[in-house]
C-alpha positions in Angstrom: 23.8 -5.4 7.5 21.6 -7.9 9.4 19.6 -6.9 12.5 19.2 -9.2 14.9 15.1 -9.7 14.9 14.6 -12.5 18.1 12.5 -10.9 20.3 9.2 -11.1 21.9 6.0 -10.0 20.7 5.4 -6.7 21.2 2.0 -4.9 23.3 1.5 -2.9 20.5 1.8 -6.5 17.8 -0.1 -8.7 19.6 -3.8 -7.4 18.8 -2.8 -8.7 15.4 -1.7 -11.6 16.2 -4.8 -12.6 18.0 -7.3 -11.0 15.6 -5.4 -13.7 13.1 -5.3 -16.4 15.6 -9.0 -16.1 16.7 -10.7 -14.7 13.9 -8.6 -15.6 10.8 -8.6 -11.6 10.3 -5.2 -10.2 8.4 -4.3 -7.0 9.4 -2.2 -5.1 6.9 -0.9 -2.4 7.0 -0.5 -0.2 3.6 1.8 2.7 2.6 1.8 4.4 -0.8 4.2 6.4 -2.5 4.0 8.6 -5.4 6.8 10.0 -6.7 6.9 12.3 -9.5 9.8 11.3 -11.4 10.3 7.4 -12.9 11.7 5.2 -10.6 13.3 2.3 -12.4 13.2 -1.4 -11.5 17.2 -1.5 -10.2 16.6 1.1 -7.6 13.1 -0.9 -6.6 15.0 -4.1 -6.5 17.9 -2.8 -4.5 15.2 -1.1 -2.0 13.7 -4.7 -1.8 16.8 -6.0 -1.3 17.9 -3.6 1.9 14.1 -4.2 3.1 15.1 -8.0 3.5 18.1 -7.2 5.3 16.7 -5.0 7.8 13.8 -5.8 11.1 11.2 -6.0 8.7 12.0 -9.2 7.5 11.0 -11.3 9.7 8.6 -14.3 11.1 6.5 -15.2 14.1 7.6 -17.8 16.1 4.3 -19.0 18.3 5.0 -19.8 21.8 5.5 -23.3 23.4 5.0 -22.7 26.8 1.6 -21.7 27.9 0.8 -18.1 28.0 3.9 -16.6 26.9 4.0 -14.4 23.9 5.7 -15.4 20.3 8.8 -14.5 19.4 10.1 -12.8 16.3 13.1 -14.3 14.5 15.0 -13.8 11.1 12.7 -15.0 8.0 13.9 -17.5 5.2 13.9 -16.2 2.3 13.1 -12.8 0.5 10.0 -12.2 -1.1 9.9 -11.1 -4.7 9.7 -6.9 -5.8 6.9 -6.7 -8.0 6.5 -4.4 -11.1 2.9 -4.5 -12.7 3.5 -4.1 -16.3 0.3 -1.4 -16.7 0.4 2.1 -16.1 -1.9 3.4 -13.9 -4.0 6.9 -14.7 -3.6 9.0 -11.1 -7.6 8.9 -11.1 -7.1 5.0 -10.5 -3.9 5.2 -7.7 -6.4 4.5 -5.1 -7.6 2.1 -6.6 -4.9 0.3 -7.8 -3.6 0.4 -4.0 -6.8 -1.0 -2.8 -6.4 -3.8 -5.1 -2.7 -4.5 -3.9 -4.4 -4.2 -0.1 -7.2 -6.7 -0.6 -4.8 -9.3 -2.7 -1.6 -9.6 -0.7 -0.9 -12.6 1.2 1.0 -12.0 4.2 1.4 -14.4 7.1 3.7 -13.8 9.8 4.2 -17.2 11.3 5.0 -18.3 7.7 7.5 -15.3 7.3 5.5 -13.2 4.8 5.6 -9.7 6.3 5.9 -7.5 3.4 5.7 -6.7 -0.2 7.2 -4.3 -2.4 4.9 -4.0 -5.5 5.0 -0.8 -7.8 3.4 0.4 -10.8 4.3 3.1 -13.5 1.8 6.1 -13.6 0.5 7.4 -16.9 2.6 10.1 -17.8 5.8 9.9 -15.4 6.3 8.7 -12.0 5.8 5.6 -10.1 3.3 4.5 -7.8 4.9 2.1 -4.8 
């Protein structure tokens, strides 16, 4: 199901979009999940996919008339679910997460919102 996205800027969205705009600052923001049980790369891809069908998936459009905010519109594209190929210990999760947080590219105005990335842990379950 697609959900129309075209909208203004939000109050709440437009302290990142300045921070980027002024400062070249990227504000991302990161949620991990561990789950206890394997979760295989089919159900991560499908998840992917519904994430690029839904209000998540979208790109900045910057204004053209002078003050007014940007506006948010459907993004081209979809951007790949990754699966790293090494386990991760649950001593290193935070880690690992810290590493995803400091390496993503995301960029807004380009369409580059979100990433789904996920690991295995050692033992069983899934980091994502």
């Amino acid at each position: 199901m697609m959900h129309s996205v075209q909208s203004r800027l939000a109050d709440e969205d437009a302290t990142y979009w300045f921070l980027r705009r002024a400062f070249g600052w990227s504000v991302v923001l990161q949620l991990v999940w561990i789950t206890d049980a394997p979760v295989s790369k089919a159900v991560l891809t499908e998840v992917n996919s519904a994430l690029t069908s839904g209000r998540l998936h979208r790109r900045l459009v910057p204004p053209t008339v002078p003050g007014a905010r940007p506006r948010w519109v459907r993004a081209i594209g979809a951007p790949a679910c990754r699966f790293d190929d090494d386990a991760v210990e649950n001593s290193d999760i935070d880690r690992w997460a810290a590493e995803q947080l400091a390496s993503v590219e995301l960029d807004a105005v380009e369409g580059d919102c979100w990433r789904l990335r996920a690991t295995s842990r050692a033992g069983t379950g899934t980091v994502i």
